[in-house]
C-alpha positions in Angstrom: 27.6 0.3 10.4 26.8 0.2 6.7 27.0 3.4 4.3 25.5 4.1 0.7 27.0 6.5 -1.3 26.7 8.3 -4.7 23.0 8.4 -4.9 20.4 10.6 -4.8 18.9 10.5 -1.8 15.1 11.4 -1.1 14.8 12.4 2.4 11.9 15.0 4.3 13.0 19.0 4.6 12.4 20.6 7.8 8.8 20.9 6.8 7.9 16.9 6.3 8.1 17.7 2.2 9.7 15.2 0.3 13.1 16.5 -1.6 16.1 15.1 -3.6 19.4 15.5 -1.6 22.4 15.0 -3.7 26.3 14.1 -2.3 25.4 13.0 1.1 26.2 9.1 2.4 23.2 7.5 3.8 24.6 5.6 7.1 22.8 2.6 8.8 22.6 -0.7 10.7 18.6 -1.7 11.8 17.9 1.8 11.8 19.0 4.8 9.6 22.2 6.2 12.0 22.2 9.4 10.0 22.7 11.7 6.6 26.5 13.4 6.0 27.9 14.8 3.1 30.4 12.6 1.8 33.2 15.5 1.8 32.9 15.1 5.4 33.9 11.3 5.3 37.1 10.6 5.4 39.5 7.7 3.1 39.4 5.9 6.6 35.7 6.3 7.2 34.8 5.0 4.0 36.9 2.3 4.7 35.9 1.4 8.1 31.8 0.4 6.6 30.4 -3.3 7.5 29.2 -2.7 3.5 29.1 -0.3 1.3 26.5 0.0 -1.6 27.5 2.7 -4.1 24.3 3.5 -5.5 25.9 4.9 -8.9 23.4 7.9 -9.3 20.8 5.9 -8.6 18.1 7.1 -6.4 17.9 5.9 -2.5 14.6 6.2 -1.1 12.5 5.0 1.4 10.8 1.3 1.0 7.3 1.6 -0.5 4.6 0.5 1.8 2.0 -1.4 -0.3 -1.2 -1.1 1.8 -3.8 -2.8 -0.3 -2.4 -5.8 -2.1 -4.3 -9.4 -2.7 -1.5 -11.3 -4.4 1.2 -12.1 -7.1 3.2 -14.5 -9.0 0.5 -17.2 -8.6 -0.5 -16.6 -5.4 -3.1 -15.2 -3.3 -3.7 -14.2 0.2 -6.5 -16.2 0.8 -4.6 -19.4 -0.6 -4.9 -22.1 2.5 -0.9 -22.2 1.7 1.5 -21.1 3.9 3.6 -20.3 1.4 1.3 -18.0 -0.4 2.4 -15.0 2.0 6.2 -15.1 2.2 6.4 -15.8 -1.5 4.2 -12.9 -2.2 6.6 -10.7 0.3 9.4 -11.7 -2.0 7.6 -10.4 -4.8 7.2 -7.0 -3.4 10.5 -6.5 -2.5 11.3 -6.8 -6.0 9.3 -3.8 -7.0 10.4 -1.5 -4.4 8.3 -2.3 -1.5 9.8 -3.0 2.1 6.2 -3.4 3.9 3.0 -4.6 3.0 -0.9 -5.4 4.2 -1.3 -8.6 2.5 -5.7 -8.3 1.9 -8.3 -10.7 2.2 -11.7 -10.4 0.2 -15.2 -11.6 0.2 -15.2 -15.4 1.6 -16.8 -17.3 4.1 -15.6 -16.4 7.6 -13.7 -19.5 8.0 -11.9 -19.6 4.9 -10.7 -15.4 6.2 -9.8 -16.9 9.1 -7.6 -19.5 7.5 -6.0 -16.3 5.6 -5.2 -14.3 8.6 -4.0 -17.1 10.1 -1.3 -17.7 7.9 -0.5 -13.9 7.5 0.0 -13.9 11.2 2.4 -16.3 11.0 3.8 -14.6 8.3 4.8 -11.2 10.6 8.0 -10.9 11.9 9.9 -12.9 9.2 12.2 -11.9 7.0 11.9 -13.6 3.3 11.5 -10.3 1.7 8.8 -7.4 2.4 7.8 -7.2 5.9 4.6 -8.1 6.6 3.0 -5.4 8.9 -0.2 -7.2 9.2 -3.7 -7.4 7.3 -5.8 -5.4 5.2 -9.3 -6.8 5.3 -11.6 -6.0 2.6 -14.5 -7.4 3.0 -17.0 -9.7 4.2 -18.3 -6.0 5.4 -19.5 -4.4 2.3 -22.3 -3.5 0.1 -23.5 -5.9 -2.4 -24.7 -2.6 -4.6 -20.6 -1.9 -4.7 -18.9 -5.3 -4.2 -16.9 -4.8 -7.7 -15.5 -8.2 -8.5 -16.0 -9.5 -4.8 -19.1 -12.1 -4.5 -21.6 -11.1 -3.1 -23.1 -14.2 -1.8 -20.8 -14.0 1.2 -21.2 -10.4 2.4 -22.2 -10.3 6.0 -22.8 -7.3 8.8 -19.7 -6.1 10.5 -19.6 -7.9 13.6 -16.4 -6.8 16.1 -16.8 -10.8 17.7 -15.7 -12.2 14.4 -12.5 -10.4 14.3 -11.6 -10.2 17.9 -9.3 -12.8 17.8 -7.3 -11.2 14.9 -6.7 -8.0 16.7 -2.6 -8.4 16.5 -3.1 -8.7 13.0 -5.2 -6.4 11.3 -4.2 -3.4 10.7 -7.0 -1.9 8.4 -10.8 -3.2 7.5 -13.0 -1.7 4.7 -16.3 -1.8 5.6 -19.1 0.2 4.3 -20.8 2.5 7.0 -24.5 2.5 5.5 -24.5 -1.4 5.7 -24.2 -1.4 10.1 -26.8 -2.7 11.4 -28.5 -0.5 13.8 -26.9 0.4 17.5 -23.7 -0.8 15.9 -20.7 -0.8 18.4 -18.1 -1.5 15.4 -17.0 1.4 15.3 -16.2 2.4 18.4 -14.5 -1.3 19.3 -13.0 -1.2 16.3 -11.3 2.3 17.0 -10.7 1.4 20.6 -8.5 -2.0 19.6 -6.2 0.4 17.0 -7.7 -1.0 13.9 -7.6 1.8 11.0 -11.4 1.5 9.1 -11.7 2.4 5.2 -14.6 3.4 4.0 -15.0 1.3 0.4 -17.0 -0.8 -1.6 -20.0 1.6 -0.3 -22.8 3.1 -1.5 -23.0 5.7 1.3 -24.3 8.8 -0.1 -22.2 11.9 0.7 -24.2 13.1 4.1 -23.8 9.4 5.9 -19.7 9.7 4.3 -18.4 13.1 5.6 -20.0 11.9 8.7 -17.9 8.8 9.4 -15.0 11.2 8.1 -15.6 14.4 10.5 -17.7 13.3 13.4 -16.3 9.7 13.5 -12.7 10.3 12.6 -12.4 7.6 9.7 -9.9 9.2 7.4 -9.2 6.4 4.8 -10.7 5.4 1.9 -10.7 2.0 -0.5 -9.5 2.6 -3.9 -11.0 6.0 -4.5 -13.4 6.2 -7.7 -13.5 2.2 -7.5 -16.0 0.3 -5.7 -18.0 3.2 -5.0 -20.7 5.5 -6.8 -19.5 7.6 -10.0 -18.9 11.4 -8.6 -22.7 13.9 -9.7 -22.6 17.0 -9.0 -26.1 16.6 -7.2 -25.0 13.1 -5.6 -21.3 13.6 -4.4 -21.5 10.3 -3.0 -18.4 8.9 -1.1 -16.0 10.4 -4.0 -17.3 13.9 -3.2 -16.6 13.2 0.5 -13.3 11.8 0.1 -12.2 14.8 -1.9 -14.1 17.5 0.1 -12.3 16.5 3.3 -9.0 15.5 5.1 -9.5 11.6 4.3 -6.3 9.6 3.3 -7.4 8.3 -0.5 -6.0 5.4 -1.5 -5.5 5.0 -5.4 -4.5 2.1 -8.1 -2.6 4.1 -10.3 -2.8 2.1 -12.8 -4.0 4.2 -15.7 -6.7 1.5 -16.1 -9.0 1.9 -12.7 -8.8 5.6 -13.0 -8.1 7.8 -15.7 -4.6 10.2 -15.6 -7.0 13.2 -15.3 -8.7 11.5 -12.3 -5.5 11.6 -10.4 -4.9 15.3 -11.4 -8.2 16.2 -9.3 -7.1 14.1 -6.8 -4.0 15.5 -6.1 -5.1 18.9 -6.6 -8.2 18.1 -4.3 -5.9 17.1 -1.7 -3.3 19.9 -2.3 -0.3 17.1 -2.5 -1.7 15.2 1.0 -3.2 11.9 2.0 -2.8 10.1 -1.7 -1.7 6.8 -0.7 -0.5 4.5 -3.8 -2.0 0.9 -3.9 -1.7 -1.6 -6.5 -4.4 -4.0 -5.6 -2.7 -6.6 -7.2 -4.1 -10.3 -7.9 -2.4 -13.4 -8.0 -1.6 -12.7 -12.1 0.1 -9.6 -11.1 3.8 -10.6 -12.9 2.8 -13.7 -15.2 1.7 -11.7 -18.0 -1.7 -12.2 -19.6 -3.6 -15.3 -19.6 -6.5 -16.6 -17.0 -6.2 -16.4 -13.5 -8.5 -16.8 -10.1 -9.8 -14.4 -7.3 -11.8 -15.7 -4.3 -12.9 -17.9 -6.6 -14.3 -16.7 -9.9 -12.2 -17.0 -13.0 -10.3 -13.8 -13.9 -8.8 -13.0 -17.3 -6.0 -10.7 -18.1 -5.3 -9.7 -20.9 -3.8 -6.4 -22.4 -2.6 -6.0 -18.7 -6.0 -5.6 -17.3 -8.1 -8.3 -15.1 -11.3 -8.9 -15.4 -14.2 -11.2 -14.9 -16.3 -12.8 -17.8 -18.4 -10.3 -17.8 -15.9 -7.3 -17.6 -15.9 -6.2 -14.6 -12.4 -5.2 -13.2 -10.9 -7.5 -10.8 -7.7 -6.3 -9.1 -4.7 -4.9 -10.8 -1.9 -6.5 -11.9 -0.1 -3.3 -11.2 3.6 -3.5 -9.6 3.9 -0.3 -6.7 7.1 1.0 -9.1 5.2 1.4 -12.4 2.4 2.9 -9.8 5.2 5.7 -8.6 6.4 6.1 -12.4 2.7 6.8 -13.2 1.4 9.0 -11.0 4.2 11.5 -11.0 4.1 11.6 -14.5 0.0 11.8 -14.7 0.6 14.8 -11.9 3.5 16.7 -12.6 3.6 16.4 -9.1 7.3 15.5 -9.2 9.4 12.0 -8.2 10.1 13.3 -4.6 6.2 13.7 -3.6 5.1 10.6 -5.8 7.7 8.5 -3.7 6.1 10.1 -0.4 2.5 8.8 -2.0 4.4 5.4 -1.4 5.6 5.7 1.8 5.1 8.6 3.7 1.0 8.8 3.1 0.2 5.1 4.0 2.6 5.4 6.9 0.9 8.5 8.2 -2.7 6.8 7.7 -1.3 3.3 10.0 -0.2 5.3 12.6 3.5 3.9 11.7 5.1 7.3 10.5 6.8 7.3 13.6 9.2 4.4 12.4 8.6 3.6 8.8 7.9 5.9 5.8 10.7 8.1 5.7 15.0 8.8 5.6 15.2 10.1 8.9 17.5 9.0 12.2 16.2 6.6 14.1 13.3 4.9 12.0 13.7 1.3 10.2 16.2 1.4 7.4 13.7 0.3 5.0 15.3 1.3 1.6 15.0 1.0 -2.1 17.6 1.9 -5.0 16.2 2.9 -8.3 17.1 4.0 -11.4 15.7 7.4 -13.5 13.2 4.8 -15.4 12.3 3.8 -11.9 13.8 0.4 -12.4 14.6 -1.2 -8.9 18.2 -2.1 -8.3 18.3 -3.2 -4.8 15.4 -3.6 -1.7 16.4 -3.0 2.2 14.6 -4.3 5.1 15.8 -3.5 8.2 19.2 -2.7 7.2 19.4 -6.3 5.0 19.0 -6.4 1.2 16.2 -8.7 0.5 16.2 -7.6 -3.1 19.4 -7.4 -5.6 18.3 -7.0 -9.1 21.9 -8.5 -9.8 21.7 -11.3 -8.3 19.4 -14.1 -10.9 17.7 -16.6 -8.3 
């Protein structure tokens, strides 16, 4: 058994809320064994530990769980590299994330199939962040919202092209006004587990509360981005996103929505379903300069990505600086921002059951970080994958 002590750990109350727990051990092989108090450990326990990480005051929370995430350090998830994944997943655990939905884009089918072949092999490795599966954004979208996607390769959702993909997506943004009619996607899709995400949509509110009350699709694409501007006369899919129970993903970023735009968010949802993204691209951690996504040229500079023509493109947003800035934005306090990280996307996966949280039994996913939210140490599984003292 292994055993962290002296940090603060942030563990669920008895009512699932997210709280700082000061002077207990954190004990754990795979899975988390359990929380005690240190007084209750004896010189001979403490002794007894397979390793012991003394966290120094640092806080010990659970891994982040990046749900929405195209690339970093150079590469990208639709890179025909097999490489491109576990290097990314390396990456991640460097900024606090144990799990991750590595996401494909707007390309030809095959070249997407290329991608979640590689992420498939990908799962079940252990070179850093655990790959849970895909996040598939796009070809299924509206051309009126495709952001910095091209256009030239959206297509109807059709279940036959991703049937053979099934152990490996895990979510699929699609927007719901582009089915063509008598559309069985849907229902297939809910049938074979997949989580859909209503995103880069023009849906008007009416068609969007629908998919979210009657049809039970409770997750949303980077709220505010790749969707109509909120009007008090035309909600749109923002108004229906706030107005219900939907999970809302966000790139809290301060760049693709403004601090006040999380403040209604969190407010809207009264501190529920926020799930932090970072939406990163392939620049995400080399600093400004020009870069590449599915294809067109992308330009950083300033620490925001965007095409020749301005359009956003991504993030090169890491999911720590994300945590950092959204409970500062909110005032909604370290402890619920880390749950915006790992709890929320959890929940929205169907995973909460094992991941997401401090709590016996689950994975012992882990990350150690400092009060500037600087990440000392990554755990997967009850193995550090990330030491931020140790220079590679």
């Amino acid at each position: 058994m292994k055993a962290i002590f002296g940090g603060k750990l942030i563990v669920p109350d008895s009512r699932g809320e997210f709280r700082v727990l000061y002077e207990h051990a954190l004990l754990y092989d795979k899975n988390v064994e359990r929380v005690v108090p240190e007084a209750e450990l004896s010189a001979d326990d403490r002794d007894g530990f397979a390793e012991r990480i003394d966290a120094d005051d640092a806080f010990v929370s659970p891994g982040f769980i990046n749900i929405h995430i195209h690339g970093a350090i150079g590469f990208d998830a639709m890179d025909d590299d097999e490489t491109a994944v576990p290097n990314i997943a390396r990456h991640q655990a460097s900024t606090g994330v144990s799990s991750f939905l590595p996401t494909t884009m707007t390309c030809p089918m095959p070249t997407v199939r290329r991608a979640l072949e590689h992420i498939r092999a990908a799962m079940g490795k252990s070179v850093g962040a655990r790959v849970l599966g895909a996040h598939m954004e796009g070809p299924f979208i509206s051309a009126a919202r495709c952001g910095a996607q091209d256009a030239s390769h959206i297509i109807p959702a059709d279940f036959a092209l991703i049937e053979p993909f099934l152990d490996v997506l895990r979510l699929v943004t699609f927007a719901p006004e582009e089915l063509p009619e008598g559309s069985d996607f849907i229902e297939r899709c809910k049938t074979a587990g997949i989580v859909l995400s209503l995103g880069h949509s023009a849906a008007d509110y009416e068609t969007a509360l629908r998919c979210i009350t009657e049809k039970g699709l409770r997750h949303i694409t980077h709220l505010y981005n790749g969707m109509a501007p909120f009007h008090h006369r035309a909600p749109g899919l923002v108004g229906a996103a706030l107005d219900s129970e939907a999970a809302c993903e966000l790139i809290a970023d301060n760049i693709h929505s403004h601090p006040a735009a999380h403040r209604l968010l969190w407010r809207a949802k009264q501190g529920r379903n926020v799930i932090l993204i970072t939406d990163s691209i392939r620049a995400a951690g080399l600093g400004d300069g020009e870069s590449e996504l599915g294809g067109q040229k992308v330009f950083v500079k300033n620490g925001v990505a965007a095409l020749a023509d301005g359009t956003i493109a991504g993030s090169v947003l890491t999911m720590d600086r994300a945590v950092k800035n959204f409970a500062e934005n909110t005032g909604c306090g370290l402890p619920a921002a880390v749950a915006c990280a790992s709890k929320a996307p959890a929940e929205s996966l169907g995973l909460y059951e094992r991941i997401g949280s401090i709590e016996q039994g689950k994975r012992a996913d882990l990350t150690i970080f400092d009060d500037e939210m600087r990440i000392k140490k990554t755990i997967v599984d009850g193995e550090t994958v990330y030491d931020s003292s140790i220079q590679i």
